[in-house]
N, C-alpha and C positions, 0 to 999 in steps of 0.2 A: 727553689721553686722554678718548674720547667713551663713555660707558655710559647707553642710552636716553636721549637727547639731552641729557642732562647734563656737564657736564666735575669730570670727578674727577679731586683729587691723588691721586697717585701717592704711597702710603708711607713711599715716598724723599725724597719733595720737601715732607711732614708735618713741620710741626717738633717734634721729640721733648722731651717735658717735661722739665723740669731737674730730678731727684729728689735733694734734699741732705741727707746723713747728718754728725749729730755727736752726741758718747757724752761721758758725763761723770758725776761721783756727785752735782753738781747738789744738795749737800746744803746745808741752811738757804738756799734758794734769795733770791739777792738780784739787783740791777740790775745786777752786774756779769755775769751769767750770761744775765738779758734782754736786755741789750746783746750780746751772743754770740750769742743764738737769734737777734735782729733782725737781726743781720749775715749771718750763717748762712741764713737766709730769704730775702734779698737779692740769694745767689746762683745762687737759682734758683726752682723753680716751689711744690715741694713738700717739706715739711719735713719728717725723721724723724729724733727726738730718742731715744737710747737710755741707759739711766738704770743705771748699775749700783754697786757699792757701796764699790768702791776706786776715790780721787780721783787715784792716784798712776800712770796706764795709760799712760807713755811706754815703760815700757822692761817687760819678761816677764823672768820671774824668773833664767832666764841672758843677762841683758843685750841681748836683742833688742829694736830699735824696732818697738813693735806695729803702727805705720801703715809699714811699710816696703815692703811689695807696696804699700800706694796710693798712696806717696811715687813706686814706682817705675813705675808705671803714669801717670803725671802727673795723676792727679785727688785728689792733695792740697790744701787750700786752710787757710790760716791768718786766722780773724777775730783786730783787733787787739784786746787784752788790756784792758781800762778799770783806770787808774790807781786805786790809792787801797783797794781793796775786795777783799775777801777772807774767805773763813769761817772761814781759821785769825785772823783780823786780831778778827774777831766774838767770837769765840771768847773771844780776849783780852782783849777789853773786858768780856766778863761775870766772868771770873775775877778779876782785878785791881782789879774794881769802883773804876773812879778813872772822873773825868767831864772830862777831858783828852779827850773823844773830840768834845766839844757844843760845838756853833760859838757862840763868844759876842766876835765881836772885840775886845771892851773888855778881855778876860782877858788875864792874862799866859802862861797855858797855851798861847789861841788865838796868839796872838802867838811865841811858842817854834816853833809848829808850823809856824805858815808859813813862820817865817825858817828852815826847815831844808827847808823843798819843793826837790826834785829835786838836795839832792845826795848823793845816787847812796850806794853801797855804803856807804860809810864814814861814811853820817848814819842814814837812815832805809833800809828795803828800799824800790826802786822800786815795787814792786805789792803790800805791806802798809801797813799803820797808815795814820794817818785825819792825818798829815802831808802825804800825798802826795795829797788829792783835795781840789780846786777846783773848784767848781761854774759852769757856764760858761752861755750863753744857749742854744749848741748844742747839749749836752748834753739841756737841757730839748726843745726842739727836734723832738730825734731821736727822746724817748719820747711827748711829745702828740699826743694824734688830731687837733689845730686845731680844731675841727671847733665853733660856735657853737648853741645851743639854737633850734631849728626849731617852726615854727608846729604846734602841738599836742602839742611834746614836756612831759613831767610833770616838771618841774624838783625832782630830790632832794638835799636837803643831808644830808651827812654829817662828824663831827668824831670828831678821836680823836689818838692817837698814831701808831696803826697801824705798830709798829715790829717789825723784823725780820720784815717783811711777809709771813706766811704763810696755809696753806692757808684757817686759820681765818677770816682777813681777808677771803681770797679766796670762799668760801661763804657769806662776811655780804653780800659787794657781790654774790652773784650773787643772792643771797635779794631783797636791797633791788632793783636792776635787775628783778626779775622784776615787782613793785608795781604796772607802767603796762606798756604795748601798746608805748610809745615812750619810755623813761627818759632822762634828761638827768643824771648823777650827779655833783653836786661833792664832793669831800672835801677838808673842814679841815683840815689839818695846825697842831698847836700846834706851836710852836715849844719847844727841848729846856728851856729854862727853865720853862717852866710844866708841861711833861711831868714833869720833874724836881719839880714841888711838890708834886701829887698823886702820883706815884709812889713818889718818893721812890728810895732806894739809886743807886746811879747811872743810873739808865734819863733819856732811853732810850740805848739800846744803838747806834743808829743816829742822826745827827742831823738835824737837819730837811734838808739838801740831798738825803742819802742817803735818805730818806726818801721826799721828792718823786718821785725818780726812781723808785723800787723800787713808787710806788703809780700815777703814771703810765702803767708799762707795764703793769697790769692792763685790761682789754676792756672789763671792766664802768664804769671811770672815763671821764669826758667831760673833767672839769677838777680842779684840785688848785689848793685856796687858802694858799697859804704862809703859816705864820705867823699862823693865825685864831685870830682872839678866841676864849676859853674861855668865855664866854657867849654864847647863840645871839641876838644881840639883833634886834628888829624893824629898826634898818637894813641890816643884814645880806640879813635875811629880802629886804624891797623890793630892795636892788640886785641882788640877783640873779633876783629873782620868784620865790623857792622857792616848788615848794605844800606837799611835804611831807617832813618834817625825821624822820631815823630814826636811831636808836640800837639796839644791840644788847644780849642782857639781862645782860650783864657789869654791874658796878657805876658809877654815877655819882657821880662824887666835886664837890663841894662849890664852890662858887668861891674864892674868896681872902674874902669878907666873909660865907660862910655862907650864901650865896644858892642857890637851884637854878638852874643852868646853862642847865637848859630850860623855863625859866620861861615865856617868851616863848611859843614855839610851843606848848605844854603849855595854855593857857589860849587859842591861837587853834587848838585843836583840830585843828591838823595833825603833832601827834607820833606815832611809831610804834615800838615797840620789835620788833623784828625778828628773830627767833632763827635762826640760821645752820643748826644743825642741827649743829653742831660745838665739840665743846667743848674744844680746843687755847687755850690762850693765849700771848704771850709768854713771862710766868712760869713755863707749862711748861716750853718750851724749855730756857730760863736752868735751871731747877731737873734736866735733865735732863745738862747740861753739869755743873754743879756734882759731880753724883752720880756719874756716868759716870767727872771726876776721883778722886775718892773712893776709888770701885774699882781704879779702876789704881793708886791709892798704895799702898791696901789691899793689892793685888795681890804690886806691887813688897817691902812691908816684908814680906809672908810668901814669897816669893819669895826677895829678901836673908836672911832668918834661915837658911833651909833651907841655901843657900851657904855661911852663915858653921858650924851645923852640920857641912856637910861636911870645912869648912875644919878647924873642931876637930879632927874625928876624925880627917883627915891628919896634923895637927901631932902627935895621938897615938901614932898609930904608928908615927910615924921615929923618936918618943923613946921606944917600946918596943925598936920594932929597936936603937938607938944603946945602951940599957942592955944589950942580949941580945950583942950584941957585946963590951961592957967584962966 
């Protein structure tokens, strides 16, 4: 088709963008959910993520499958599920406070967990507990940008635990990322032993693999150094060319001999403390799980008392009626 001597497609023959819809309560949002959205995006052009507050939206309250018109219209599509991770799995590991969950292969824990990987129902559930995920090359793969430090990018280091990766974290890296015209953003991930010294209690919550991944698929991250040293030392600094080293205004805890951690950078005057603009932390979280259980126990014992209450007062009356009788 000719229009002022141009040739124009025809609507028809336009190819129409792939609009991809997926819903979910996306609550304590972690790598297993990234990994969903990434796939999810994959099927098409344009992503629309819908967030609501029940995790539980297969079936409506008389048993109906909610995707059943899409099921039947053939534009259903199922991303695969990432082993190992889970928020009711998170969940668990703050309540039970045991550290069964941090990869240390030397342990007999780590060792319990792996020899029970993948068998099925009658060991572990397939898609809870921290038995059932193995950190793989592809894995990391699928969440990095590749993507190497370019001639005049601002090379930023950052360290931390950054565990149960949230908004907080998220608003510290976009703060930091904002710094330079062109950011180049590492983050150190300690490994859960030394997360574990300074933290203490069982944190973290999440261990360094699961970790990796869940800081990975953040925009603002270029690379993630597994396993960094809890002091920022000057070879550090040189192998990667950092120029400037930022931390957020949360607490800095101590090294192992007393030492300040950011000694290094602090004295070549390329430290930055950085305030996110949000005051979330992990510990929130964790303390809001804690509480939440709390309530429902709370709940349930004045709940049970009222029952057993009621239960009195039947048992009363059949023994008024049974004497009213004799």
């Amino acid at each position: 088709m000719m229009k002022n001597g141009h040739h124009v497609i025809s609507p028809e023959k336009r190819r129409r963008a792939v609009r991809v819809w997926c819903d979910g309560c996306y609550d304590m949002v972690h790598y297993g959910h990234s990994n969903q959205l990434r796939q999810a995006k994959a099927m098409g052009d344009y992503l629309i993520v819908g967030v609501h507050t029940d995790d539980d939206i297969t079936l409506t309250v008389d048993g109906k499958d909610t995707y059943e018109e899409v099921k039947r219209s053939g534009r259903y599509r199922e991303c695969k599920r990432t082993q190992g991770v889970s928020t009711t799995d998170l969940v668990g590991r703050m309540l039970l406070m045991t550290k069964a969950h941090h990869s240390n292969m030397g342990s007999s824990d780590y060792q319990q967990h792996t020899d029970n990987f993948g068998r099925g129902p009658k060991g572990h559930s397939p898609w809870t507990g921290v038995s059932q995920f193995l950190q793989t090359s592809q894995k990391i793969i699928q969440f990095a940008s590749g993507q190497e430090p370019q001639p005049g990018d601002t090379i930023i280091y950052v360290a931390g635990a950054f565990d149960l990766f949230h908004i907080g974290h998220v608003d510290f890296l976009d703060a930091v990322s904002q710094l330079s015209e062109k950011p180049y953003v590492i983050v150190g991930l300690h490994f859960d032993q030394e997360v574990n010294r300074y933290k203490g209690k069982n944190y973290p919550i999440m261990n360094i693999h699961e970790r990796t991944l869940s800081v990975l698929a953040c925009r603002y991250v270029s690379e993630v150094v597994i396993g960094a040293p809890y002091a920022v030392t000057k070879d550090l600094l040189d192998h990667f060319k950092v120029d400037l080293v930022c931390h957020g205004e949360t607490e800095v805890f101590l090294d192992r001999d007393g030492s300040d951690p950011y000694a290094v950078p602090r004295n070549m005057g390329i430290l930055r403390t950085v305030d996110s603009g949000n005051s979330l932390t992990t510990d929130n979280i964790v303390q809001r799980i804690i509480k939440n259980r709390l309530l429902f126990e709370a709940r349930n014992q004045k709940k049970e008392a009222k029952e057993m209450a009621v239960i009195q007062a039947m048992k009363r009356q059949e023994e008024e009626r049974a004497q009213a009788v004799l």
